[in-house]
PyMOL Python script that loads the backbone (N, CA, C, O; Angstrom):
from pymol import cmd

cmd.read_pdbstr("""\
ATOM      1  N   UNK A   1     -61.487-101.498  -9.805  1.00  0.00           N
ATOM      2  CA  UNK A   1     -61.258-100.282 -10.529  1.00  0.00           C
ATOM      3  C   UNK A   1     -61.028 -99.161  -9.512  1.00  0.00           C
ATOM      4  O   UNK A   1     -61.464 -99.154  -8.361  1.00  0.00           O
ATOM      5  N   UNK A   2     -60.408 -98.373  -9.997  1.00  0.00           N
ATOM      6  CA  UNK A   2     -59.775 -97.362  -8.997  1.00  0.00           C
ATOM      7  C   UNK A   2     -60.419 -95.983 -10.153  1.00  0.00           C
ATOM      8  O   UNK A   2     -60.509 -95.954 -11.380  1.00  0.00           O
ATOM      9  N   UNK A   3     -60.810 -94.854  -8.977  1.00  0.00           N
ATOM     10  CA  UNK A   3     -61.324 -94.083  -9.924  1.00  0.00           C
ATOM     11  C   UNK A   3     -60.217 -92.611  -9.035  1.00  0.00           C
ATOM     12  O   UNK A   3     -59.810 -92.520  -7.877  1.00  0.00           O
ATOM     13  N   UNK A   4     -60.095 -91.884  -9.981  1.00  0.00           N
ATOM     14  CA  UNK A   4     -59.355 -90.316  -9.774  1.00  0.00           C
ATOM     15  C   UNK A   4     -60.427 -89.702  -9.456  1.00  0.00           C
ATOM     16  O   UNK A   4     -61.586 -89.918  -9.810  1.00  0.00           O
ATOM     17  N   UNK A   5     -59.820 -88.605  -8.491  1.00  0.00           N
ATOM     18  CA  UNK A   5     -60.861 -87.509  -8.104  1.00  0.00           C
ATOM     19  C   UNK A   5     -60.150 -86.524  -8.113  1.00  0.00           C
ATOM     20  O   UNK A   5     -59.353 -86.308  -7.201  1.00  0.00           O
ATOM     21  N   UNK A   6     -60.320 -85.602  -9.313  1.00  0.00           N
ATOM     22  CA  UNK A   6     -59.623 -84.074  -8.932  1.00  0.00           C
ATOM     23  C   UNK A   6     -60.206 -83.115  -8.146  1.00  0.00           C
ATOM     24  O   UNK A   6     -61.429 -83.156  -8.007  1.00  0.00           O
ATOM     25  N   UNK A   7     -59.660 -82.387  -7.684  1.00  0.00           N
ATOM     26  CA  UNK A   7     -60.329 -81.523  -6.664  1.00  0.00           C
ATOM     27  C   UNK A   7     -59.820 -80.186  -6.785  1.00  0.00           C
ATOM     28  O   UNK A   7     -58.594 -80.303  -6.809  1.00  0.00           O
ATOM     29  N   UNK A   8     -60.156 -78.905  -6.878  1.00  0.00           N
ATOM     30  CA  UNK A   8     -59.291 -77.536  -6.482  1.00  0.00           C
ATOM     31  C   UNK A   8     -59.681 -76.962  -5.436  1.00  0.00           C
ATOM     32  O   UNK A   8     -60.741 -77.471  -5.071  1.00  0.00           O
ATOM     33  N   UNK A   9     -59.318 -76.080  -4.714  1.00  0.00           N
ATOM     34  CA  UNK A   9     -59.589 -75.239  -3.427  1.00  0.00           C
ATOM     35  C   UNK A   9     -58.897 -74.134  -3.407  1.00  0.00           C
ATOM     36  O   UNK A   9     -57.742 -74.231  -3.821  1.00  0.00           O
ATOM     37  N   UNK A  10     -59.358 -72.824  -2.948  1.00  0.00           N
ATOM     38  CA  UNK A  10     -58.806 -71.901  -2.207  1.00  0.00           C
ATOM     39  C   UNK A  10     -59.328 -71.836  -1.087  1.00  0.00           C
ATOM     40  O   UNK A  10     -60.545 -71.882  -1.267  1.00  0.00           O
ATOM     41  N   UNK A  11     -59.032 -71.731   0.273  1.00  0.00           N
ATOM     42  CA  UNK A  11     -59.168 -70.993   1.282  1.00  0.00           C
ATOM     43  C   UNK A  11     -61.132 -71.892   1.447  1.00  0.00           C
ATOM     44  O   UNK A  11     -62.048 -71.192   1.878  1.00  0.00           O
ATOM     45  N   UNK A  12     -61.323 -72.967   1.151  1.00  0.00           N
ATOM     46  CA  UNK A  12     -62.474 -73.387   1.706  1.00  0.00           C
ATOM     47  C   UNK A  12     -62.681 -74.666   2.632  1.00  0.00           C
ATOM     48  O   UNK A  12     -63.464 -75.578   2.363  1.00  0.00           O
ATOM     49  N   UNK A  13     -61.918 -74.608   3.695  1.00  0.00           N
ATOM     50  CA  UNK A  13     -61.308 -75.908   4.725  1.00  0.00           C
ATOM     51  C   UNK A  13     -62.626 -76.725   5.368  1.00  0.00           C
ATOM     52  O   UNK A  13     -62.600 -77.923   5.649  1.00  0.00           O
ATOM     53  N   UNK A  14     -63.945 -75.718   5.570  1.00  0.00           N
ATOM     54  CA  UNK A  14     -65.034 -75.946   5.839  1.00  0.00           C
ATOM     55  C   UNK A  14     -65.542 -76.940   4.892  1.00  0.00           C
ATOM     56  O   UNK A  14     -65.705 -78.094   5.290  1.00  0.00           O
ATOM     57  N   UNK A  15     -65.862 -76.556   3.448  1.00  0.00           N
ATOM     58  CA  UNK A  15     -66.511 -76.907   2.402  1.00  0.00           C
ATOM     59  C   UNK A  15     -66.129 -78.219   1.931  1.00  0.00           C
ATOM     60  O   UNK A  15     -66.841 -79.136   1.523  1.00  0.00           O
ATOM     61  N   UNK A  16     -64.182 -78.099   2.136  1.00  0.00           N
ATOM     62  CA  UNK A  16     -63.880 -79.455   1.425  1.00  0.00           C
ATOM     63  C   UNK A  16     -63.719 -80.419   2.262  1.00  0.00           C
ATOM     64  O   UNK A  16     -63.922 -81.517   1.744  1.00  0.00           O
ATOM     65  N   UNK A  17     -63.429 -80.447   3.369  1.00  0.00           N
ATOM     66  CA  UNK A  17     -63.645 -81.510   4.659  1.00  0.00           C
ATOM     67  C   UNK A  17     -65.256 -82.059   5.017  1.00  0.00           C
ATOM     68  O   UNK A  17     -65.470 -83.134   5.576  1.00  0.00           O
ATOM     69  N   UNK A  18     -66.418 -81.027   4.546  1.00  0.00           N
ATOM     70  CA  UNK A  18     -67.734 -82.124   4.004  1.00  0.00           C
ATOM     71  C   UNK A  18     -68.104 -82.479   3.002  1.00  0.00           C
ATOM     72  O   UNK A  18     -69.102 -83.112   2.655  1.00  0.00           O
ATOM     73  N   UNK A  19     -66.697 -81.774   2.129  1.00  0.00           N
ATOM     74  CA  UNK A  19     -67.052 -82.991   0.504  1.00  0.00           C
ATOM     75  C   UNK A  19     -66.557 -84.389   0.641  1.00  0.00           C
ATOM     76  O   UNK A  19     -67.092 -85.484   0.463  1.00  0.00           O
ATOM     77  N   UNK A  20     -64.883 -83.854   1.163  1.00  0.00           N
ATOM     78  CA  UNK A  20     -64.433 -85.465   1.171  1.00  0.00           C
ATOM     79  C   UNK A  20     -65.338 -86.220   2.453  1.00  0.00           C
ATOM     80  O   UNK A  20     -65.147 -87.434   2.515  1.00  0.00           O
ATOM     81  N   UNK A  21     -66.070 -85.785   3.236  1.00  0.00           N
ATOM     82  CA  UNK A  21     -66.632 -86.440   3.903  1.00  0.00           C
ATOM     83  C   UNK A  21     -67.701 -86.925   3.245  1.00  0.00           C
ATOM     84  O   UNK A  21     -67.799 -88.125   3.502  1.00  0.00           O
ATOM     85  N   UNK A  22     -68.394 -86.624   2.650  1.00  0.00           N
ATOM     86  CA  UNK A  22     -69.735 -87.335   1.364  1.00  0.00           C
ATOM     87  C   UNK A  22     -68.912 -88.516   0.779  1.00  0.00           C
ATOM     88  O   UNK A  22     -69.037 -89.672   1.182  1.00  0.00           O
ATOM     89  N   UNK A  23     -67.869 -88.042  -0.424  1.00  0.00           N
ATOM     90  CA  UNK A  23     -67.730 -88.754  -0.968  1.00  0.00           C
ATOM     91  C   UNK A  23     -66.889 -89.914  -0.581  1.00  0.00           C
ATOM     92  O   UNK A  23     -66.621 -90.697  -1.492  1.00  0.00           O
ATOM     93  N   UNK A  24     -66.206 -90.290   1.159  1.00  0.00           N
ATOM     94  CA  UNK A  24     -65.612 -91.384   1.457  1.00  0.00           C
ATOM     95  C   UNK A  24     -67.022 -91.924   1.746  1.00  0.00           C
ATOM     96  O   UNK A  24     -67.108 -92.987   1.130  1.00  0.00           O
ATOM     97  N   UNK A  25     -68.198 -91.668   2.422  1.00  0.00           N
ATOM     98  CA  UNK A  25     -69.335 -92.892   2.416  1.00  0.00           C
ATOM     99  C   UNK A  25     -69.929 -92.926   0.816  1.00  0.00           C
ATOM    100  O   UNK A  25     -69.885 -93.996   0.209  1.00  0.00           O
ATOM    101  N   UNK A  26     -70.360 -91.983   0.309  1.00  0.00           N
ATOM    102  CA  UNK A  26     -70.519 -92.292  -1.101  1.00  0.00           C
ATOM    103  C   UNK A  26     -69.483 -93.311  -2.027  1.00  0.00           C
ATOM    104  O   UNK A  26     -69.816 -93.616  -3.173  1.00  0.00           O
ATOM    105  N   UNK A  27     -68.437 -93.715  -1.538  1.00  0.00           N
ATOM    106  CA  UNK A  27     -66.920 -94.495  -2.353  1.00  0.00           C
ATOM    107  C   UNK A  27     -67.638 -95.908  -1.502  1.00  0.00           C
ATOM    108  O   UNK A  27     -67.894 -96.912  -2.168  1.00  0.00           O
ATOM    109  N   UNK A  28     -67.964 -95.876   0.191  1.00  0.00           N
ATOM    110  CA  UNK A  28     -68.091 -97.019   0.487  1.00  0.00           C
ATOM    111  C   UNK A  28     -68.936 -97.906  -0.036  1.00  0.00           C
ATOM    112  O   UNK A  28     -68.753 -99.065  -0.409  1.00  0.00           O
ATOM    113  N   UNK A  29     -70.135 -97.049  -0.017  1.00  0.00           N
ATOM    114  CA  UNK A  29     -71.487 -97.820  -0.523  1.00  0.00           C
ATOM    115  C   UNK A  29     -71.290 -98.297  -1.246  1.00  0.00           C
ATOM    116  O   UNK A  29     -71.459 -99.512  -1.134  1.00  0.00           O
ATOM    117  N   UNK A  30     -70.646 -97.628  -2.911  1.00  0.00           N
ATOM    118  CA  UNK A  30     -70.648 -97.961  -3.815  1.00  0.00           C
ATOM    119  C   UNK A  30     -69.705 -98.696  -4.134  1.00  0.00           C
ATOM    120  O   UNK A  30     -69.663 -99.128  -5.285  1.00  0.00           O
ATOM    121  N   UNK A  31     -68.300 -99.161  -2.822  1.00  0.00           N
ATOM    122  CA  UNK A  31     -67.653-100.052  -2.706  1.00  0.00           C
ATOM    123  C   UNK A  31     -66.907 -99.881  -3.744  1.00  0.00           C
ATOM    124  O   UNK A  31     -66.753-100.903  -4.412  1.00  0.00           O
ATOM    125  N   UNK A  32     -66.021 -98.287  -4.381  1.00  0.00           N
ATOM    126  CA  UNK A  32     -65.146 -98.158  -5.218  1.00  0.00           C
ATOM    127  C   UNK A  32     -63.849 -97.885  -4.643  1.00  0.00           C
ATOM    128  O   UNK A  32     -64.037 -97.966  -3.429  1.00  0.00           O
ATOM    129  N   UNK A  33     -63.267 -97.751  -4.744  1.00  0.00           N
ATOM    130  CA  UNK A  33     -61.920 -97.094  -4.688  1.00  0.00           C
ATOM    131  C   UNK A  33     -61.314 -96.047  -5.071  1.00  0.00           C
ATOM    132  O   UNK A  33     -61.439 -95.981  -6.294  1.00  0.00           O
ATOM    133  N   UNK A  34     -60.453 -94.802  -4.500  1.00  0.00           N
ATOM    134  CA  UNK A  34     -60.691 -93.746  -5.414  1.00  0.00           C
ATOM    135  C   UNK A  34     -58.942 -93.216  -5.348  1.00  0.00           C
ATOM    136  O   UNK A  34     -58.157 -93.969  -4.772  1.00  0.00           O
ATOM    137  N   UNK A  35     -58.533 -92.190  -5.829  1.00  0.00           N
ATOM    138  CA  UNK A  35     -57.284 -91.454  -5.415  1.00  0.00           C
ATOM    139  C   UNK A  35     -57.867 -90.300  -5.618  1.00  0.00           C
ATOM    140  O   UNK A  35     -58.612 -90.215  -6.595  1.00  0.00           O
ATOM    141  N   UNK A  36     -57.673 -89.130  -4.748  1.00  0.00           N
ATOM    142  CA  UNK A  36     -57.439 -87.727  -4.183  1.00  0.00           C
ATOM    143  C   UNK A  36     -56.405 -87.067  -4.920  1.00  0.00           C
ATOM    144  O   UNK A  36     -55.263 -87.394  -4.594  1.00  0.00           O
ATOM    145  N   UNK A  37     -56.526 -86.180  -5.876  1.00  0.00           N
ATOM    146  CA  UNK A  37     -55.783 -85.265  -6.002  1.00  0.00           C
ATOM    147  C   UNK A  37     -56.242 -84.057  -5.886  1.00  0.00           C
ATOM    148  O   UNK A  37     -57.238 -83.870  -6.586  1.00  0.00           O
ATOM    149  N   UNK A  38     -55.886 -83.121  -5.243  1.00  0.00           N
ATOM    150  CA  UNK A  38     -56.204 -81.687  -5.201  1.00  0.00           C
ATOM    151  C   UNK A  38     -54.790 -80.716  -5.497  1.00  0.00           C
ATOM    152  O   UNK A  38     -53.565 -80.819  -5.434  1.00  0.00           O
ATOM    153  N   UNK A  39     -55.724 -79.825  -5.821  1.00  0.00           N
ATOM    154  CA  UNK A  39     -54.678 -78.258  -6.267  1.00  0.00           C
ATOM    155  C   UNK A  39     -55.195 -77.527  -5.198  1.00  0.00           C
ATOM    156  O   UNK A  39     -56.350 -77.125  -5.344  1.00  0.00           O
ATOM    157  N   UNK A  40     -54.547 -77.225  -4.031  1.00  0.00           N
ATOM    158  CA  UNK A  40     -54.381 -75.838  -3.382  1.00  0.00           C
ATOM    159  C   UNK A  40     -54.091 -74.738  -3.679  1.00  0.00           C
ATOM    160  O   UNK A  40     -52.887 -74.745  -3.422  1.00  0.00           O
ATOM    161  N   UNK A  41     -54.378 -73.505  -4.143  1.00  0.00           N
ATOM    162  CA  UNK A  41     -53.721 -72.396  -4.822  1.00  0.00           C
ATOM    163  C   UNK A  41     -53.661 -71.581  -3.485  1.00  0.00           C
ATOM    164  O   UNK A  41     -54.291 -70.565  -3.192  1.00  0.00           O
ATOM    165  N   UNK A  42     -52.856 -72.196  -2.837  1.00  0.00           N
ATOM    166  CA  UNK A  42     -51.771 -70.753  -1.696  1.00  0.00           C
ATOM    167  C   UNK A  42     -53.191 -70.634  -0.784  1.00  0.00           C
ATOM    168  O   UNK A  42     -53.429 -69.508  -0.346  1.00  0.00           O
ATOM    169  N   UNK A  43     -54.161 -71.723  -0.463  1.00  0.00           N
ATOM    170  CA  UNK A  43     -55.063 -71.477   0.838  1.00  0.00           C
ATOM    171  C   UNK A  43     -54.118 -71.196   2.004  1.00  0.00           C
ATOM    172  O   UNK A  43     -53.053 -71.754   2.268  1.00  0.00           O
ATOM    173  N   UNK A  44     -54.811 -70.097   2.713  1.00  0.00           N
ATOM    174  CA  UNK A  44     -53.868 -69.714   4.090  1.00  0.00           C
ATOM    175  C   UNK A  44     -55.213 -70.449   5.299  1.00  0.00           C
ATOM    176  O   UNK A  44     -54.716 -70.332   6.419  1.00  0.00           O
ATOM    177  N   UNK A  45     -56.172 -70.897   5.387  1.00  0.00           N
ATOM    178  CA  UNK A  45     -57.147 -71.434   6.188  1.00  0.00           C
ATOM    179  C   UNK A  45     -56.562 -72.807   6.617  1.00  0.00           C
ATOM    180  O   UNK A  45     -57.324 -73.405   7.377  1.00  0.00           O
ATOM    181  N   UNK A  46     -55.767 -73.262   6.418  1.00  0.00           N
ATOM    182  CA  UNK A  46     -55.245 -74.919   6.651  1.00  0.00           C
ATOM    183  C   UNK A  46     -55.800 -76.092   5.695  1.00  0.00           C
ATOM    184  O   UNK A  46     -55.689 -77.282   5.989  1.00  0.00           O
ATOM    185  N   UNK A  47     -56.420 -75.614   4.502  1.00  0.00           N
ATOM    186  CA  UNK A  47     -57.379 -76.406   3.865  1.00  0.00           C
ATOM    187  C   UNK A  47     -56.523 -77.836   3.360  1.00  0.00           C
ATOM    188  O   UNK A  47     -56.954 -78.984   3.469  1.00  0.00           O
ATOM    189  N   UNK A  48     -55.066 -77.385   2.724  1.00  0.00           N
ATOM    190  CA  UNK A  48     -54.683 -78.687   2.614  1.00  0.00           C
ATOM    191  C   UNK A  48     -53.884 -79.597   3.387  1.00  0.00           C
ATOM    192  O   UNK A  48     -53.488 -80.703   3.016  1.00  0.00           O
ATOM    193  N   UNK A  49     -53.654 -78.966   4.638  1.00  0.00           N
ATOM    194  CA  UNK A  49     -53.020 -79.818   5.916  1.00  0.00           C
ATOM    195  C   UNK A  49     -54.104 -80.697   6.351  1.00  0.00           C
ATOM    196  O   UNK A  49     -53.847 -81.816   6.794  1.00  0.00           O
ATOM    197  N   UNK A  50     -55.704 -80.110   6.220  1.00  0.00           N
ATOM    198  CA  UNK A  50     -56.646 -80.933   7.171  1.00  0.00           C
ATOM    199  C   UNK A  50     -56.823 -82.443   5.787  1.00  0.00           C
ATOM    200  O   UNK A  50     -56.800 -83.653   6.012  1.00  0.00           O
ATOM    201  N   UNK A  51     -56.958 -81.846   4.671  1.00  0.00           N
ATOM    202  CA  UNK A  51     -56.789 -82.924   3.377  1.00  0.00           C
ATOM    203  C   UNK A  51     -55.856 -83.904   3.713  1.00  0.00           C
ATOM    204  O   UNK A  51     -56.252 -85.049   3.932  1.00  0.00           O
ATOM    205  N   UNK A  52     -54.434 -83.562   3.799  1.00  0.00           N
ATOM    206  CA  UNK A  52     -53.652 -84.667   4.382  1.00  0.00           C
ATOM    207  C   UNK A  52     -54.200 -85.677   5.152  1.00  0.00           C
ATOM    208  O   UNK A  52     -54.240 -86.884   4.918  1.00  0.00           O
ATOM    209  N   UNK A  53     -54.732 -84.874   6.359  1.00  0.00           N
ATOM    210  CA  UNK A  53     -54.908 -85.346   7.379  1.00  0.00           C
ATOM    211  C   UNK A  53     -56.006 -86.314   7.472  1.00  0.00           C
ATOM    212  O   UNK A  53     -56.020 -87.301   8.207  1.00  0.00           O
ATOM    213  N   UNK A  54     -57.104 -85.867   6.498  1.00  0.00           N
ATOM    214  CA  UNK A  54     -58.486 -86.541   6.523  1.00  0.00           C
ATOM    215  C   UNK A  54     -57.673 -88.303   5.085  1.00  0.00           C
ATOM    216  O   UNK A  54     -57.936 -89.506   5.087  1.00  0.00           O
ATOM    217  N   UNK A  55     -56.974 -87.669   4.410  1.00  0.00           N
ATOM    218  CA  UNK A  55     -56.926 -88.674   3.107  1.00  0.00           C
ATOM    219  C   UNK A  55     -55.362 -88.674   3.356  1.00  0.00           C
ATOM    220  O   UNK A  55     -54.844 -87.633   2.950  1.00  0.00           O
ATOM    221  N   UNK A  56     -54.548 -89.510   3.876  1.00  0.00           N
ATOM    222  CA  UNK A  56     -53.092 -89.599   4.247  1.00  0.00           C
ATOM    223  C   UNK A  56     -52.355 -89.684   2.443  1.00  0.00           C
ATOM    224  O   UNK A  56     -51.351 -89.089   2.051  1.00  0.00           O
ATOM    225  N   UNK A  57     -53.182 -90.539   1.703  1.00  0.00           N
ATOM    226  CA  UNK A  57     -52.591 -90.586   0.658  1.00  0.00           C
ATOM    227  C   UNK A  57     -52.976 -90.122  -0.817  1.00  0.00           C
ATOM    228  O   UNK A  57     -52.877 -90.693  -1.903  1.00  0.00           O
ATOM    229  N   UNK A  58     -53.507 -88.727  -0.399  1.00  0.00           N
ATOM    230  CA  UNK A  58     -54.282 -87.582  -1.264  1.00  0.00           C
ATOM    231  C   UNK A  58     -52.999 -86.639  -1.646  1.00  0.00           C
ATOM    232  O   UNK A  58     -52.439 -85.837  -0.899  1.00  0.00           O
ATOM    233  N   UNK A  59     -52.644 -86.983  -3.162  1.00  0.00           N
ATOM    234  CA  UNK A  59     -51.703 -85.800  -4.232  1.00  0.00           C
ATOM    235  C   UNK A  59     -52.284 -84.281  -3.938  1.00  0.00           C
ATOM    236  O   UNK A  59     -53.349 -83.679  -4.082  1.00  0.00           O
ATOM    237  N   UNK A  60     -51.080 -84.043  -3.489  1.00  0.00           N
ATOM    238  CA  UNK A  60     -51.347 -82.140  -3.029  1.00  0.00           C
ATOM    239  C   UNK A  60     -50.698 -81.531  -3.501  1.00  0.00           C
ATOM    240  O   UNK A  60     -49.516 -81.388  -3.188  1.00  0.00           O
ATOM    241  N   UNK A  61     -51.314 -80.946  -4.462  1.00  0.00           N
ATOM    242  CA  UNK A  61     -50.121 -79.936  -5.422  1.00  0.00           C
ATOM    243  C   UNK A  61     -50.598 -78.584  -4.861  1.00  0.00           C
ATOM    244  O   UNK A  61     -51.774 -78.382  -4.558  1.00  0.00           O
ATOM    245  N   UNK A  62     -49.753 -77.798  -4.756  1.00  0.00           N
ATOM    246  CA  UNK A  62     -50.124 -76.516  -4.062  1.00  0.00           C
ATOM    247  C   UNK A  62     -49.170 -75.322  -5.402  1.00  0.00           C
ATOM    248  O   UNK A  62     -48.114 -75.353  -6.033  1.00  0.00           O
ATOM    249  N   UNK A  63     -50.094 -74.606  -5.284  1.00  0.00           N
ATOM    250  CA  UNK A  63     -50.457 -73.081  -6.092  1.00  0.00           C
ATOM    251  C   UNK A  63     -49.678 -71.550  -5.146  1.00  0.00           C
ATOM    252  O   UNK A  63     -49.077 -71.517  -4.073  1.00  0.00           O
ATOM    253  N   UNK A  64     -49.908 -70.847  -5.771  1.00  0.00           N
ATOM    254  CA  UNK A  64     -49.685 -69.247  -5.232  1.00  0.00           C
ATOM    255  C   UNK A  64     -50.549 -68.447  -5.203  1.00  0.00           C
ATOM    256  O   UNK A  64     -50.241 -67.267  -5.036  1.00  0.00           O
ATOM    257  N   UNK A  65     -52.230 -68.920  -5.390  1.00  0.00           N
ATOM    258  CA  UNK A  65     -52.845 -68.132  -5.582  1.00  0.00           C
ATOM    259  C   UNK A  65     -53.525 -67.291  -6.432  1.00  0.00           C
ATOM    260  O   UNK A  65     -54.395 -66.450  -6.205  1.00  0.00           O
ATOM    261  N   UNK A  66     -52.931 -67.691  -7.563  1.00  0.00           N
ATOM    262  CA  UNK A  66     -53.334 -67.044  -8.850  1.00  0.00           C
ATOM    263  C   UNK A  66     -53.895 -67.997 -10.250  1.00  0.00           C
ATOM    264  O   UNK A  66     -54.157 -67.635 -11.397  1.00  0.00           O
ATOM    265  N   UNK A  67     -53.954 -69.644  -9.449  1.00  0.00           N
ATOM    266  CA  UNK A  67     -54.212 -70.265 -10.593  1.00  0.00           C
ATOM    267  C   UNK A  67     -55.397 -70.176 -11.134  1.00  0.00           C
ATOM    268  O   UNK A  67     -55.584 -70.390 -12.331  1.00  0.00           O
ATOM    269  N   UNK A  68     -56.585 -69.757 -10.072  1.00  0.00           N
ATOM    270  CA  UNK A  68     -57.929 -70.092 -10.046  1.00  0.00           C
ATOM    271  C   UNK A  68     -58.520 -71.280 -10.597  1.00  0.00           C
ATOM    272  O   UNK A  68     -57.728 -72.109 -11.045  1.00  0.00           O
ATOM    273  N   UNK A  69     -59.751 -71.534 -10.656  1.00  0.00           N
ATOM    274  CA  UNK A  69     -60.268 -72.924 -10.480  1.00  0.00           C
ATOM    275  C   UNK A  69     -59.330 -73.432 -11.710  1.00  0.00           C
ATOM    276  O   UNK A  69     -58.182 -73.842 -11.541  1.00  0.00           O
ATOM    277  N   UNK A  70     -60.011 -73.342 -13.032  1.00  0.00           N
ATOM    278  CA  UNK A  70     -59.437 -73.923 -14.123  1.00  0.00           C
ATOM    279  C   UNK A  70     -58.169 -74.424 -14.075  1.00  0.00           C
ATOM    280  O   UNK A  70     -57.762 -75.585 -14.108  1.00  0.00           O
ATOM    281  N   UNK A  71     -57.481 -73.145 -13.974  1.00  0.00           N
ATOM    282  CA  UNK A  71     -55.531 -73.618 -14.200  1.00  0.00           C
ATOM    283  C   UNK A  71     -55.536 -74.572 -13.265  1.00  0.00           C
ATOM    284  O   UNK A  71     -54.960 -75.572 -13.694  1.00  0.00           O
ATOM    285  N   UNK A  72     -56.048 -74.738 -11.865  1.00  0.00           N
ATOM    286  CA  UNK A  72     -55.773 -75.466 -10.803  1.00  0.00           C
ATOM    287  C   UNK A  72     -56.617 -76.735 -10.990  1.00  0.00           C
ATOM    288  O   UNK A  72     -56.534 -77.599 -10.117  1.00  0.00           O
ATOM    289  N   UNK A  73     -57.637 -76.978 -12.329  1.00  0.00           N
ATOM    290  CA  UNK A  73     -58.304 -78.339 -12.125  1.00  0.00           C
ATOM    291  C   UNK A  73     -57.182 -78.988 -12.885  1.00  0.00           C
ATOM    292  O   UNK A  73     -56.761 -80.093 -12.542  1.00  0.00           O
ATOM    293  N   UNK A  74     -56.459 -78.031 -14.378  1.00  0.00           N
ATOM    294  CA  UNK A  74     -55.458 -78.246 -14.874  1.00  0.00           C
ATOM    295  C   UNK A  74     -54.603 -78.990 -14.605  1.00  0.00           C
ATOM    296  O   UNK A  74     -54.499 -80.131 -15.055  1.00  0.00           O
ATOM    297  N   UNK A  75     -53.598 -78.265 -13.554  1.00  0.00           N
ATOM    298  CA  UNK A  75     -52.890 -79.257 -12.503  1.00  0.00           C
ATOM    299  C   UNK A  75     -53.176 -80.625 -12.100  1.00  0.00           C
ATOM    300  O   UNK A  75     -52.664 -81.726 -12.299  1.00  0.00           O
ATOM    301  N   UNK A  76     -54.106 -80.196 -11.506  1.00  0.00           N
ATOM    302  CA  UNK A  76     -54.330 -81.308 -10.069  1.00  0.00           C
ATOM    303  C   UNK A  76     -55.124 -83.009 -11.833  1.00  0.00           C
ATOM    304  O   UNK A  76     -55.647 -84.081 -11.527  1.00  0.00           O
ATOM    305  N   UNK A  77     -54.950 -82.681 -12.838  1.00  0.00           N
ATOM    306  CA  UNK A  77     -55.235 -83.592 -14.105  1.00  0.00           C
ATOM    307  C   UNK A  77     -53.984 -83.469 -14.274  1.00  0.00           C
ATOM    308  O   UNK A  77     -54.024 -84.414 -15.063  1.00  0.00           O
ATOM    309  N   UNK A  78     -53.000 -83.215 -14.275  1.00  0.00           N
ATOM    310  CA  UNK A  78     -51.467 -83.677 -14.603  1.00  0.00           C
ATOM    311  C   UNK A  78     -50.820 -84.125 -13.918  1.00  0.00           C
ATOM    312  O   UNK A  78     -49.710 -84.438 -14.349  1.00  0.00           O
ATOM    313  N   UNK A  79     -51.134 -84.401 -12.517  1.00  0.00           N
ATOM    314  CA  UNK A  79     -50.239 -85.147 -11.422  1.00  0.00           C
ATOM    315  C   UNK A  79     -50.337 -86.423 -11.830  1.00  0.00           C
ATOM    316  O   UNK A  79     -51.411 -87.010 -11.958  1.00  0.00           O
ATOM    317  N   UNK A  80     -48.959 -87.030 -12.107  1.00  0.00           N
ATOM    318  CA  UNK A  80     -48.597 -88.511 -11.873  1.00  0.00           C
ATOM    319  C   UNK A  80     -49.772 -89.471 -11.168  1.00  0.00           C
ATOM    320  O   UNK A  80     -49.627 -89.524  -9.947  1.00  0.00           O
ATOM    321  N   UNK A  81     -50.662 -90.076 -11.569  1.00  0.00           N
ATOM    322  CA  UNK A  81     -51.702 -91.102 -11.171  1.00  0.00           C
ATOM    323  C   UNK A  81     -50.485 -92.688 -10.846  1.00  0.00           C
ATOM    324  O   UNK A  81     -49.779 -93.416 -11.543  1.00  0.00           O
ATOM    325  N   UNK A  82     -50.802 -92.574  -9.544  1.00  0.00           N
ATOM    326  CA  UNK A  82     -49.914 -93.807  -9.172  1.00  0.00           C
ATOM    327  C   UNK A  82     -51.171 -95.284  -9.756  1.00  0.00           C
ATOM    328  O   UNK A  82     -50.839 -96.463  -9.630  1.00  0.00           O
TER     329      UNK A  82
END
""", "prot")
cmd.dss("prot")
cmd.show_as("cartoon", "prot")
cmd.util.cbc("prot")
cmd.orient("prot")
């Protein structure tokens, strides 16, 4: 079983690089599988380049800034689930 993980962010590169860091040993233990989607809304901190970088095959929908959390959990629940 493969489980979705939505995610939103503005501007918190700190915060979400030790979430996804929890939850890749939290996925191991529990020996699930997951997909990454996040909504960026226009972070200028690098938050979703380091996402790339940490999850190569993490859905990055990116914002302008004005979606705030909701509209942007919105999103990041309508991206195409491969």
């Amino acid at each position: 079983m493969k489980f979705a993980v939505l995610m939103a962010c503005y501007n918190r590169r700190a915060k979400t690089v030790k979430c996804l860091e929890h939850l890749a040993i939290a996925a191991r233990r529990a020996r699930i599988d997951y997909q990454l989607f996040l909504f960026d809304d226009g972070s200028t901190d690098g938050t979703a380049e380091v996402v790339q970088a940490l999850v190569p095959d993490a859905v990055i929908l990116r914002g302008h800034g004005s979606y705030f959390w909701n509209r942007s959990m919105n999103r990041a629940n309508a991206a195409p689930m491969e």
